[in-house]
C-alpha positions as CSV (number, residue, x, y, z in Angstrom):
1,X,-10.1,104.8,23.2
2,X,-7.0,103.8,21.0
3,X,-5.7,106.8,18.9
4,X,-5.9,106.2,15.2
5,X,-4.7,108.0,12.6
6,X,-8.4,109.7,11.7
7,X,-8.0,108.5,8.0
8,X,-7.4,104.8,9.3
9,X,-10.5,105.0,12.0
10,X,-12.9,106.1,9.4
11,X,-11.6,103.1,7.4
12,X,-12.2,100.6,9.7
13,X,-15.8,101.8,10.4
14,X,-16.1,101.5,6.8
15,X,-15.1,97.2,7.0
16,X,-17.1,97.5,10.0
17,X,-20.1,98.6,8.2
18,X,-19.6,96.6,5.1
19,X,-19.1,93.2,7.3
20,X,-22.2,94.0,9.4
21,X,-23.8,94.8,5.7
22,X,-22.7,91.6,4.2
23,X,-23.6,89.5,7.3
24,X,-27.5,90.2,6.9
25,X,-27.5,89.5,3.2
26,X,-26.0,86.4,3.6
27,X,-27.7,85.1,6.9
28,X,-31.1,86.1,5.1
29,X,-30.9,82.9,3.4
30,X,-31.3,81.2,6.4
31,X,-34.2,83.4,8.2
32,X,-37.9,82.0,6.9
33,X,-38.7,85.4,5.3
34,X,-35.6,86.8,4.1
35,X,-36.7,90.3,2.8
36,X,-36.8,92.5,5.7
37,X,-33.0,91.1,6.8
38,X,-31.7,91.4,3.3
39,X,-33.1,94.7,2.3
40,X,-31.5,96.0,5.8
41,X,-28.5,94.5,4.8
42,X,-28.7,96.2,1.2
43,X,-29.3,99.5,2.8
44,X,-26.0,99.3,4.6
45,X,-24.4,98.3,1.8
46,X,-25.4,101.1,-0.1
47,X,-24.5,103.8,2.2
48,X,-21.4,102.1,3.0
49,X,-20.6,102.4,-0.8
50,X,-21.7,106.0,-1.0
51,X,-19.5,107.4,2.3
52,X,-16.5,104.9,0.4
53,X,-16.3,106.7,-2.2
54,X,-16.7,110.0,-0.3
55,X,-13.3,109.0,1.7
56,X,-11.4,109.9,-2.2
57,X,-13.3,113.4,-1.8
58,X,-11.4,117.2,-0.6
59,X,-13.9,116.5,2.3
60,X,-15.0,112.7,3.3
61,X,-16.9,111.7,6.0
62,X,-15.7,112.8,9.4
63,X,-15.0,109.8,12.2
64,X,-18.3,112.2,14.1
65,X,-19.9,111.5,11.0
66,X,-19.6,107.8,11.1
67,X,-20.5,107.7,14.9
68,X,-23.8,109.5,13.8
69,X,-24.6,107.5,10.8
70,X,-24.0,104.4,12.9
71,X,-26.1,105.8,15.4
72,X,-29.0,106.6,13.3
73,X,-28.6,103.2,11.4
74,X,-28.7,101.7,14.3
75,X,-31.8,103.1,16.1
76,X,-33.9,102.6,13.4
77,X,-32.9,99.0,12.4
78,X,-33.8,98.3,16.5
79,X,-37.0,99.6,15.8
80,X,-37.4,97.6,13.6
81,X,-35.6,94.6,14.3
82,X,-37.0,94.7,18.2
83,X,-40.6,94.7,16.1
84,X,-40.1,91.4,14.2
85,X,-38.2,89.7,16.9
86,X,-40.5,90.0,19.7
87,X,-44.2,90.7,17.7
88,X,-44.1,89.8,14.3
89,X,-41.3,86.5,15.2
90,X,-40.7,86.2,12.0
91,X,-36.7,87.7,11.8
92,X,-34.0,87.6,14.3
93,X,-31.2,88.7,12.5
94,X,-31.6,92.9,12.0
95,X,-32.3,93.7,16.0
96,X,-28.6,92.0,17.1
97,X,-26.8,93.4,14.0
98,X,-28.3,96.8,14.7
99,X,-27.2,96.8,18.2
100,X,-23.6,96.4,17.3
101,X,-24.5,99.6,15.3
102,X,-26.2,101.4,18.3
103,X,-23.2,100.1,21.0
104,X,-20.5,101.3,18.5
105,X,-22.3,104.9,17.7
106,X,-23.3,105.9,21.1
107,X,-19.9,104.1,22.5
108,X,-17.8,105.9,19.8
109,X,-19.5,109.5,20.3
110,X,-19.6,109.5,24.4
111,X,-15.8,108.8,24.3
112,X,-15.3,111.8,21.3
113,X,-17.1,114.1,24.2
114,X,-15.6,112.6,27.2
115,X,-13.1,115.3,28.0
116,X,-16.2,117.7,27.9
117,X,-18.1,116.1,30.7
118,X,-18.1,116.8,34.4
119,X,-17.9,113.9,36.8
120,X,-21.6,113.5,37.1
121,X,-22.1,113.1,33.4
122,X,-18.9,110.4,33.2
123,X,-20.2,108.6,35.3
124,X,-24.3,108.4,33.9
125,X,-22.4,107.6,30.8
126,X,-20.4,104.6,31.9
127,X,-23.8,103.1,33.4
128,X,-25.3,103.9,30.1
129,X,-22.8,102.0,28.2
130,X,-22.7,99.1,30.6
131,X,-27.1,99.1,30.0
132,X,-26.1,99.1,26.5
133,X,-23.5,96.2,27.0
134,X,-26.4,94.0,28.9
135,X,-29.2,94.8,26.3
136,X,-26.9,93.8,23.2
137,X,-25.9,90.6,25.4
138,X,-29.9,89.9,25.4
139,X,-30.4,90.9,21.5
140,X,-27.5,88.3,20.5
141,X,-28.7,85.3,23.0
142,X,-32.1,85.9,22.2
143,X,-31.3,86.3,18.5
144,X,-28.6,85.1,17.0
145,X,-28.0,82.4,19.8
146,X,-31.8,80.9,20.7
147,X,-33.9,82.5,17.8
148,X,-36.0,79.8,16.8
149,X,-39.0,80.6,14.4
150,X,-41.5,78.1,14.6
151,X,-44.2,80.1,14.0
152,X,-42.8,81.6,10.8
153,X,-41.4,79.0,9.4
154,X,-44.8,76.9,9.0
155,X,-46.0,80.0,7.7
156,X,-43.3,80.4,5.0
157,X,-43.9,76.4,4.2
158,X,-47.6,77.3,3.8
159,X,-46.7,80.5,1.5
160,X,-44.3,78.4,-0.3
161,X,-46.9,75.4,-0.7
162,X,-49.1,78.2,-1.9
163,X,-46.8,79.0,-4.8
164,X,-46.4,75.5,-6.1
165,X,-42.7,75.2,-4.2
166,X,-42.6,72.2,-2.5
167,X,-38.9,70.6,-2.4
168,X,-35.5,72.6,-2.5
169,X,-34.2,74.6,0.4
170,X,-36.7,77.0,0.4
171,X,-39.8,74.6,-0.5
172,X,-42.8,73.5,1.5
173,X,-41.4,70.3,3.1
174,X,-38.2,72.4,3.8
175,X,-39.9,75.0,5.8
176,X,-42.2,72.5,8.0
177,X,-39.5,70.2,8.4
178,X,-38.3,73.7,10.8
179,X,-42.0,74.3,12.1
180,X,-42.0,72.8,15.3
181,X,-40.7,73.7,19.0
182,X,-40.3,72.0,22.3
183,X,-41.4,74.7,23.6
184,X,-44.4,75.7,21.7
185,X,-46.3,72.1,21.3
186,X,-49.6,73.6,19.2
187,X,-47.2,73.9,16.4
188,X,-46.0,70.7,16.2
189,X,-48.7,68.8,14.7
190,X,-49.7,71.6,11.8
191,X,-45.9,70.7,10.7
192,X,-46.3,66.9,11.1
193,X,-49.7,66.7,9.5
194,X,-48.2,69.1,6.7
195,X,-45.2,67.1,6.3
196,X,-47.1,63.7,5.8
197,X,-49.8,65.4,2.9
198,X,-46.4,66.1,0.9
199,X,-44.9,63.0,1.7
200,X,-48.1,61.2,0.3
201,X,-48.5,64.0,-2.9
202,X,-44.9,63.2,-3.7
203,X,-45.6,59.3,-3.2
204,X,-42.9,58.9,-0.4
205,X,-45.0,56.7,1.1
206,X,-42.0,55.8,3.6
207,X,-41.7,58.8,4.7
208,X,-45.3,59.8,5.1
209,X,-45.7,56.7,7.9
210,X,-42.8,57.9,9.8
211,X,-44.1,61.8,9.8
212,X,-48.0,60.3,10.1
213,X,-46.4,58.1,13.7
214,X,-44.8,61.1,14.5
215,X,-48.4,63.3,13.9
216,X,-50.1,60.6,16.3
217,X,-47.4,60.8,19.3
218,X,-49.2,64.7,19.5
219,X,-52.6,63.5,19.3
220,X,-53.3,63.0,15.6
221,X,-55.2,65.1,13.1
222,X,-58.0,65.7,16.0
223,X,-55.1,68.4,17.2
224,X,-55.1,70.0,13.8
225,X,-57.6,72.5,12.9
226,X,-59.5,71.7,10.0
227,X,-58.6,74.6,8.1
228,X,-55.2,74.1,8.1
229,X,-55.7,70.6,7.2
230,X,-58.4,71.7,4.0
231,X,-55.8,74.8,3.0
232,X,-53.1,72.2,2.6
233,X,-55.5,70.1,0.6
234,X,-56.8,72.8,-1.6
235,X,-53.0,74.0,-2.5
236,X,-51.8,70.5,-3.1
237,X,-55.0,69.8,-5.2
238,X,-54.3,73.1,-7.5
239,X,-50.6,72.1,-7.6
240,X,-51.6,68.6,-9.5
241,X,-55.0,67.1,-8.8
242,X,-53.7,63.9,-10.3
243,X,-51.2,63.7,-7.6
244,X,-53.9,64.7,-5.1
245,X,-55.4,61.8,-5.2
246,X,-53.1,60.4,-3.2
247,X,-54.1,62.6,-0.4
248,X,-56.8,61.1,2.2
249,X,-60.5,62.1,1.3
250,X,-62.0,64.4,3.7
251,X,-65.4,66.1,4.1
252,X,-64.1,69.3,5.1
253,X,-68.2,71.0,4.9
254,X,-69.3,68.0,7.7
255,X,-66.9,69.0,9.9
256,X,-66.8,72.3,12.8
C-alpha cells in the first residue's frame, strides 16, 4: 500500500465515499424503483457529511476508522443489495456499489495488519482478497454491466398507470416501453399489449398498430392473462372514461 500522509488518506476515503454516495442518487433515476438505491445513497451521504466535519475536530476519524465504516457500510448494503438483485430484481445498482465498499474496507484493514500476520495468515488473506476481486467482478457484470429489469419495470409502468402517470420519463408507456427481454419471452406481450391500450387511450392510433403487430409476432392477447389485460382497462377507465372508450370492449366475467 502507498504511504500517505494519514490526514490526506482519510481525505481521499472521504471523495471516495461521497462519489460512491452521489453515484446511487443519481443512477437511481434510471433504476425502475428508485427508492431503495437513493436512500442508500442518502445514507452515505450523510455519514460522509458527519465524519467531514469530524476531520476539523482535536480528534477526527482515524484511517482504521474509515476502513471499519466502509466495511460495515459495505456488508450491510450487500445484504441488501445481493437481496434485490437476485430475489426481489427490482435494483441493481446498491449490491456493485457496496462491493467497492466491502473490497476497499477489508482490502484497506488486511494491509493495516499485514506486518502482524504469520505466513499462513498472508497468504489466506491474499486468496481472500483475490475471492473478493472475482465476486465484485460478478456484482459489476451482473449489475451495472447486464442488469436488465424486465420484470420491474412492467411493474413500475403498472404502478405508474395506477397513479394516473402515463407519459414523461417516469410514466406508464415509459416504463413498458423497458418491459420486455430476449431472454425472458412471457414478458414480452404484457408490455406490448400494455403499450398498445395507451397508445389507443392517448389516440396514437399509429402507434397502437405498430405495438398491436408487434403483440401478434408473440402470439397476441391469447398470451396475456386476462387480468393483466382487465387491470390495465380498469386504471385507464378511472384515469378518463371518456378516453376509455377508445379501448376495445371486453367481457372480462366470460372469460377463465
Amino acid at each position: 500500500m502507498l504511504t500517505f500522509e494519514s490526514e490526506t488518506l482519510q481525505w481521499l476515503f472521504i471523495f471516495f465515499e461521497a462519489i460512491v454516495g452521489c453515484l446511487l442518487v443519481l443512477g437511481s433515476k434510471s433504476q425502475p424503483f428508485p427508492q431503495p438505491s437513493r436512500r442508500f445513497g442518502f445514507l452515505i451521504l450523510g455519514f460522509t457529511a458527519t465524519i467531514a466535519l469530524g476531520q476539523l475536530a482535536p480528534q477526527p476519524v482515524t484511517v482504521m476508522g474509515h476502513l471499519f465504516f466502509l466495511t460495515g457500510m459495505g456488508t450491510f448494503g450487500l445484504l441488501a443489495g445481493i437481496h434485490h438483485l437476485v430475489r426481489t430484481r427490482r435494483e441493481v445498482l446498491i449490491a456493485p456499489f457496496s462491493g467497492f465498499f466491502f473490497c476497499v474496507g477489508v482490502g484497506g484493514l488486511m494491509v493495516e495488519t499485514w506486518d502482524s500476520l504469520n505466513q499462513f495468515e498472508q497468504w489466506a488473506g491474499f486468496f481472500s482478497l483475490v475471492v473478493l476481486a472475482s465476486g465484485q467482478t460478478w456484482l459489476v457484470f451482473r449489475g451495472l454491466l447486464i442488469g436488465r429489469l424486465p420484470l420491474a419495470w412492467s411493474q413500475a409502468g403498472m404502478v405508474a398507470l395506477q397513479r394516473g402517470n402515463i407519459t414523461g420519463q417516469s410514466g406508464a408507456i415509459a416504463c413498458f416501453e423497458k418491459g420486455w427481454d430476449a431472454e425472458e419471452e412471457h414478458l414480452n406481450p404484457m408490455a406490448y399489449l400494455a403499450l398498445h391500450r395507451l397508445h389507443l387511450f392517448l389516440g396514437d392510433q399509429k402507434s397502437a398498430s405498430e405495438w398491436y403487430d408487434a403483440l401478434l409476432d408473440v402470439g397476441g392477447e391469447k398470451a396475456v392473462a386476462v387480468e393483466w389485460i382487465e387491470a390495465i382497462h380498469d386504471s385507464l377507465m378511472k384515469i378518463d372514461p371518456v378516453a376509455g372508450e377508445n379501448l376495445p370492449k371486453k367481457d372480462f366475467s366470460e372469460q377463465e
